[in-house]
C-alpha positions as CSV (number, residue, x, y, z in Angstrom):
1,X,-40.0,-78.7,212.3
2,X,-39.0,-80.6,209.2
3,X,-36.9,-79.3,206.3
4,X,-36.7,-79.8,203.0
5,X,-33.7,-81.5,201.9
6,X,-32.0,-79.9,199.1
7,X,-30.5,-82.6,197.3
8,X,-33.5,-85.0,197.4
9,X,-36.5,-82.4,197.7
10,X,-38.9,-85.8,198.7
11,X,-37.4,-85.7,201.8
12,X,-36.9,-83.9,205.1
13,X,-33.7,-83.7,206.9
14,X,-34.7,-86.1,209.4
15,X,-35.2,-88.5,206.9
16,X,-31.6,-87.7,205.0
17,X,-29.9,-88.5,207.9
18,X,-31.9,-91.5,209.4
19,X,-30.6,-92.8,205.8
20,X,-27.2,-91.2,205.7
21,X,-27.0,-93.2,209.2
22,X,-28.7,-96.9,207.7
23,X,-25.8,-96.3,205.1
24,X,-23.2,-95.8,207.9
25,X,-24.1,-99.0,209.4
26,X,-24.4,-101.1,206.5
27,X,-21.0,-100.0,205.6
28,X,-19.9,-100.9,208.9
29,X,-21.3,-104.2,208.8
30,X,-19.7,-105.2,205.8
31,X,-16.7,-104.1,206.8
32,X,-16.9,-106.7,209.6
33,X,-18.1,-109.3,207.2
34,X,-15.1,-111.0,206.2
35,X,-16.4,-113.7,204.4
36,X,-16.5,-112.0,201.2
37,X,-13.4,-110.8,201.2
38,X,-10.8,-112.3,198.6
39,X,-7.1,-113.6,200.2
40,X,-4.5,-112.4,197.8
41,X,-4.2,-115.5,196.7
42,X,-7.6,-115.6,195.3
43,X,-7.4,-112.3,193.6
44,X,-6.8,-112.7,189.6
45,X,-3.6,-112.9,188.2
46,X,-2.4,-111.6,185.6
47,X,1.3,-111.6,183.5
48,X,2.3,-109.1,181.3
49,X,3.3,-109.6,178.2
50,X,6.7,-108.2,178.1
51,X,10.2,-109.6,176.1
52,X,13.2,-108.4,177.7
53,X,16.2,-107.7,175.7
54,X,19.3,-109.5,176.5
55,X,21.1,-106.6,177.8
56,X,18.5,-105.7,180.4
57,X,17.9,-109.8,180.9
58,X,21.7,-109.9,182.0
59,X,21.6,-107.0,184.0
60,X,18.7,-107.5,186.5
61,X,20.8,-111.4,186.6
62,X,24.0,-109.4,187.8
63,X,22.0,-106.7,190.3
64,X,20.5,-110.0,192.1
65,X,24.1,-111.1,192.5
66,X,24.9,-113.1,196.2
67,X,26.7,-110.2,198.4
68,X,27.7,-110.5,202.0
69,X,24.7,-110.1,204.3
70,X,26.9,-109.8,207.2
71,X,29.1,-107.4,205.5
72,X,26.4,-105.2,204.7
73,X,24.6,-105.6,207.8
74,X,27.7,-104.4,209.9
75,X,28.0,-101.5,207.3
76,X,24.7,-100.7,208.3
77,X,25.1,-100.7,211.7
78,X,28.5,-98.5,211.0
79,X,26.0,-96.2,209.5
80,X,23.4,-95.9,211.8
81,X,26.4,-95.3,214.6
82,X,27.7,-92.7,212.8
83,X,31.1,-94.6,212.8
84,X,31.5,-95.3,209.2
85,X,34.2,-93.3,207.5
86,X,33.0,-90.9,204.6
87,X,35.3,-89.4,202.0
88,X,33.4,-86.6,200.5
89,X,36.1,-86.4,197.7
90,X,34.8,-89.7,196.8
91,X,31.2,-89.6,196.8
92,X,31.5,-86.3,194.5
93,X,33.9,-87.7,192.1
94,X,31.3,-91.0,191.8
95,X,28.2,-88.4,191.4
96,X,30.4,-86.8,188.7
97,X,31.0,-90.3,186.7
98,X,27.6,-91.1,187.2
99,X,26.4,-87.6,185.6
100,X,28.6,-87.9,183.2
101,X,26.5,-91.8,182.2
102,X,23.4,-89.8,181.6
């Protein structure tokens, strides 16, 4: 027994899902069909046209500063341990000085 299908009242059911099904596959298909696809080095670029002031120009230059790699990395290590000394005095009186920056 075929019924009508309520979004597209020219077709049964059968026929909604024998084409929900064809869609199903094609997208499949092109999914697999890598041959279209862009690398992102073929994708568009684009700059934007931004002029940064001198203050912010100087400080992204100091925030990618050198620091010790292996310094940090044996913090992090300290850290993930659980052997790296907190002072909770100190981290509130920083939060405190940074508050008091906003």
């Amino acid at each position: 027994m075929n019924t009508i299908n309520p979004t597209d009242p020219g077709k049964s059911s059968l026929q909604s899902i024998s084409d929900n099904k064809r869609v199903k596959d094609l997208r499949e298909k092109a999914a697999q069909d890598t041959s279209m696809r862009l690398t992102p080095d073929e994708l568009p670029r684009t700059e934007p046209d931004l002029k940064l002031s001198e203050a912010v120009s100087a400080a992204i230059k100091s925030a990618s500063a050198e620091y010790d790699t292996a310094k940090v990395d044996n913090i992090r290590e300290m850290l993930r341990l659980g052997n790296y000394p907190l002072d909770p005095r100190k981290i509130a009186e920083s939060i405190v000085e940074l508050e008091k920056l906003l």
